[in-house]
TIVO-2410 file (N, C-alpha, C; in nm, 3 decimals):
# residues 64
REC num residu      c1      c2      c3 atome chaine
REC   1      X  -0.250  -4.115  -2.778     N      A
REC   1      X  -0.195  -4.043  -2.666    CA      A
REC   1      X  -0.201  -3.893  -2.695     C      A
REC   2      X  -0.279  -3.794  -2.606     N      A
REC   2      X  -0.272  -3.681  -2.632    CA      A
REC   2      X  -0.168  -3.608  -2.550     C      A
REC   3      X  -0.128  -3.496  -2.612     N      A
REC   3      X  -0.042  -3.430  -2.554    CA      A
REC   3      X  -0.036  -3.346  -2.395     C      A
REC   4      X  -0.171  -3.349  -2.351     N      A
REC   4      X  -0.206  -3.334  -2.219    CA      A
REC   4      X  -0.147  -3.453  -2.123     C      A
REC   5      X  -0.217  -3.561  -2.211     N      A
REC   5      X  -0.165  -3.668  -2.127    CA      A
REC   5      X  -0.001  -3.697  -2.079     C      A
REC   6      X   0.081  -3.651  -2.256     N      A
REC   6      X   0.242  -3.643  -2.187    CA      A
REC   6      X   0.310  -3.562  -2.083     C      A
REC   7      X   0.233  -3.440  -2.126     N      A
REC   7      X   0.222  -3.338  -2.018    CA      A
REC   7      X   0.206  -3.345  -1.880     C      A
REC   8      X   0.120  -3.438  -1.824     N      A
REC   8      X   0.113  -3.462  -1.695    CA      A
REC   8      X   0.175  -3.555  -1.647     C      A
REC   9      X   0.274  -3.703  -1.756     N      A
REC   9      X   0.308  -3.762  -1.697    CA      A
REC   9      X   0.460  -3.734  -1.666     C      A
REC  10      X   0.450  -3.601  -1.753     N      A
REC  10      X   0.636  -3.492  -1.746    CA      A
REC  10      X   0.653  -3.492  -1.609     C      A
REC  11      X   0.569  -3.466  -1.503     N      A
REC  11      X   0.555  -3.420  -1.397    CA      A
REC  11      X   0.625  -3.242  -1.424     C      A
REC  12      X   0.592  -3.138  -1.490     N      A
REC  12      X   0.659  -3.017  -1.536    CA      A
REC  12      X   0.592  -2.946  -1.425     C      A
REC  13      X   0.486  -2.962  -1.374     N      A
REC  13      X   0.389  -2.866  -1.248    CA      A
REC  13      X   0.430  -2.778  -1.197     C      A
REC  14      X   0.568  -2.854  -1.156     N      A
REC  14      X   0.641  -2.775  -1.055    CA      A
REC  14      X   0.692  -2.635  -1.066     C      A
REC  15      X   0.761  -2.648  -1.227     N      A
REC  15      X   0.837  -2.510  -1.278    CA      A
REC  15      X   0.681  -2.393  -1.295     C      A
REC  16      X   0.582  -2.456  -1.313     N      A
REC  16      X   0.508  -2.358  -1.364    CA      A
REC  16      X   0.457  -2.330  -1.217     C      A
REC  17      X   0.418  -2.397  -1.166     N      A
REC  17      X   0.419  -2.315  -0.986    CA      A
REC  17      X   0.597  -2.208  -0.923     C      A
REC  18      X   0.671  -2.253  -0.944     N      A
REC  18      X   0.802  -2.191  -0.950    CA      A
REC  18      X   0.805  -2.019  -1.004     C      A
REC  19      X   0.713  -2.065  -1.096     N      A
REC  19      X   0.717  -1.912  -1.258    CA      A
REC  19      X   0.643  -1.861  -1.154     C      A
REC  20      X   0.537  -1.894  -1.147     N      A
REC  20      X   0.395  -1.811  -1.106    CA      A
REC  20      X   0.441  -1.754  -0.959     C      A
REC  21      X   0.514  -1.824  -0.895     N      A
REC  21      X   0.552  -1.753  -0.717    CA      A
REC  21      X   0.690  -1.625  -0.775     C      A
REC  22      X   0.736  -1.648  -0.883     N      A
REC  22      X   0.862  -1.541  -0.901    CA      A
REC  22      X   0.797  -1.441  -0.987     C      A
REC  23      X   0.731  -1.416  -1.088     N      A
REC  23      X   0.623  -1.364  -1.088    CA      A
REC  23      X   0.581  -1.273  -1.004     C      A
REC  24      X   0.513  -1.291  -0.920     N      A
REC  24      X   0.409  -1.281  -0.865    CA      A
REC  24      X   0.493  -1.189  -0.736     C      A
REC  25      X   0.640  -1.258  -0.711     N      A
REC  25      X   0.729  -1.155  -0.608    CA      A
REC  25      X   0.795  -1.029  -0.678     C      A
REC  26      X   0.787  -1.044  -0.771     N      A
REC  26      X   0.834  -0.958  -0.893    CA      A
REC  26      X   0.760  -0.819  -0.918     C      A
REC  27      X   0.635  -0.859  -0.970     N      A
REC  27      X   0.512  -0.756  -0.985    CA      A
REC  27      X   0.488  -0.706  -0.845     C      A
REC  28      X   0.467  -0.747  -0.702     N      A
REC  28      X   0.485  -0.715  -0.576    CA      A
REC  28      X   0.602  -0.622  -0.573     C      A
REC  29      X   0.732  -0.624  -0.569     N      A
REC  29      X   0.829  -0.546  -0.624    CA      A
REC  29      X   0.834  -0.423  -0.623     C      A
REC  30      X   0.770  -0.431  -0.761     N      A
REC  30      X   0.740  -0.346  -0.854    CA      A
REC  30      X   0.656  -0.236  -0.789     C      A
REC  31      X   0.559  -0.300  -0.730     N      A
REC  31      X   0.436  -0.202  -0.696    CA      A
REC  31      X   0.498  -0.147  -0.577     C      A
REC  32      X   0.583  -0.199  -0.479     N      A
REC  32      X   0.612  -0.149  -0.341    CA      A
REC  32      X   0.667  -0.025  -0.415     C      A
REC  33      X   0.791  -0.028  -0.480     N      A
REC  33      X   0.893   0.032  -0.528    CA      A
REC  33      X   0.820   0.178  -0.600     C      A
REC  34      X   0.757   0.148  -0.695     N      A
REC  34      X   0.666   0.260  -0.746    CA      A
REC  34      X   0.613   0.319  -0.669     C      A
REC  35      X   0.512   0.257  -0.536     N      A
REC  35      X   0.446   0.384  -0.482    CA      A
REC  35      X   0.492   0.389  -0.329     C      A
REC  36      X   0.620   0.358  -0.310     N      A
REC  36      X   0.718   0.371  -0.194    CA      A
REC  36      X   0.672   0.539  -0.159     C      A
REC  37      X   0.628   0.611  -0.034     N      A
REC  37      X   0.644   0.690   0.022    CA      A
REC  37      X   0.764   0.831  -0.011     C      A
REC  38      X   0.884   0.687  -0.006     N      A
REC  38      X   1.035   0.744  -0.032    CA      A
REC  38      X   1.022   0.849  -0.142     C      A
REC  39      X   0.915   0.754  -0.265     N      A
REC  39      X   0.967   0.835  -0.387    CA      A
REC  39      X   0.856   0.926  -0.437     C      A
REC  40      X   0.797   0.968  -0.322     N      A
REC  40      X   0.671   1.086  -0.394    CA      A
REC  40      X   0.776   1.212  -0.452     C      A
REC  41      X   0.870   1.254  -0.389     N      A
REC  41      X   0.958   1.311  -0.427    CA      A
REC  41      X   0.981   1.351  -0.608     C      A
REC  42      X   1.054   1.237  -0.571     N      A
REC  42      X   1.095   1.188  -0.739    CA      A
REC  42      X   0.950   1.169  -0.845     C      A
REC  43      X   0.887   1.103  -0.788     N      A
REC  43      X   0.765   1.093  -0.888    CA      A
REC  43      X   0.707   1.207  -0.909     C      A
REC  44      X   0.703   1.296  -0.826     N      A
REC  44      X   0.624   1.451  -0.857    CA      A
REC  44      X   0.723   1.515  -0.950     C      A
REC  45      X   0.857   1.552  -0.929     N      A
REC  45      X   0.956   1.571  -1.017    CA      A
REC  45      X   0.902   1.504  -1.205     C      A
REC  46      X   0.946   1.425  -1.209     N      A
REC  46      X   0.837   1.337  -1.286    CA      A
REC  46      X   0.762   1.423  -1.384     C      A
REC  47      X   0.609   1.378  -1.275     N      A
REC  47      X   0.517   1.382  -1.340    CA      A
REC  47      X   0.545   1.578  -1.453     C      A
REC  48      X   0.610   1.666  -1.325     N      A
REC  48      X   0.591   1.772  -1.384    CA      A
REC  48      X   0.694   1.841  -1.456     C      A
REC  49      X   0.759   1.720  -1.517     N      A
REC  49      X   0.871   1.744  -1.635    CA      A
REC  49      X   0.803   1.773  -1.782     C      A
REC  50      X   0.693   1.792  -1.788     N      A
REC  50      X   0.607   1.812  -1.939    CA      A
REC  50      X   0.588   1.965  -1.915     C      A
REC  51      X   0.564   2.029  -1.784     N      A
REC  51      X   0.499   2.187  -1.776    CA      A
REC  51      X   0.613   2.251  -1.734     C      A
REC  52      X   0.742   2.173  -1.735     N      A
REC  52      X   0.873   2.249  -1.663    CA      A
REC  52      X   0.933   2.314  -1.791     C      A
REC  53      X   0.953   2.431  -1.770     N      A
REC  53      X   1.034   2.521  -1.925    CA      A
REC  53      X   1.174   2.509  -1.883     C      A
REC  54      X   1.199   2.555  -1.776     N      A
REC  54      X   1.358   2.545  -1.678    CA      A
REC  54      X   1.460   2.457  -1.819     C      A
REC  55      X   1.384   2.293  -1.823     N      A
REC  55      X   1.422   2.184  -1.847    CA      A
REC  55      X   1.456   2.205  -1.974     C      A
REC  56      X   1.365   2.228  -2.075     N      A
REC  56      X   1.320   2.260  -2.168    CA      A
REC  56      X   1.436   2.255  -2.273     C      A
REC  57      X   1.443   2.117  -2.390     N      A
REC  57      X   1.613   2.103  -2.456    CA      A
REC  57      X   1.595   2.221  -2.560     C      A
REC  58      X   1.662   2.275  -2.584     N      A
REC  58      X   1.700   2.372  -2.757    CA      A
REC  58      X   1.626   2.286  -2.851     C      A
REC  59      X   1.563   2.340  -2.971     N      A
REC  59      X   1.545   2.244  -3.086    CA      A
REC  59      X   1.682   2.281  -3.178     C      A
REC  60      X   1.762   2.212  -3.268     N      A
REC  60      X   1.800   2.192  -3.346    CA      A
REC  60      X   1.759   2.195  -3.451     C      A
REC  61      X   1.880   2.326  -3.530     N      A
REC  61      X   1.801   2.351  -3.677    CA      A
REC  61      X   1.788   2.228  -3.782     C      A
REC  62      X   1.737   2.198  -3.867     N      A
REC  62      X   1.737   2.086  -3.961    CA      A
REC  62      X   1.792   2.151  -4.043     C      A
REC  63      X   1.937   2.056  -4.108     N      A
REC  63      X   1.994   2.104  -4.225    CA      A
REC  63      X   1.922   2.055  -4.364     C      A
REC  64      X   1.924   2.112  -4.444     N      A
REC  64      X   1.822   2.027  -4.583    CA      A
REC  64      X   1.928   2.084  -4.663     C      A
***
């Protein structure tokens, strides 16, 4: 008896069709949410937090 064979007579199909549809609404999600209209805003903010000095934390001396 191979283990494929126990496998299919588990009847388990189901959960892994289950995974794959929550998944799959999940990553959908994701993508609405990221490139939502709403948040060009925020995402430009974002992106130009590396060339912003404004922001820019103090360094801290190192004590030795």
């Amino acid at each position: 008896m191979r283990l494929s064979d126990i496998m299919s007579a588990a009847g388990l199909s189901f959960y892994a069709q289950v995974a794959l549809v929550l998944f799959f609404v999940t990553f959908i999600a994701i993508i609405i949410r990221t490139f939502a209209p709403s948040r060009s805003r925020e995402m430009d903010e974002h992106a130009r937090l590396p060339l912003d000095d404004d922001h820019a934390v103090p360094r801290q001396p190192v004590n030795r």
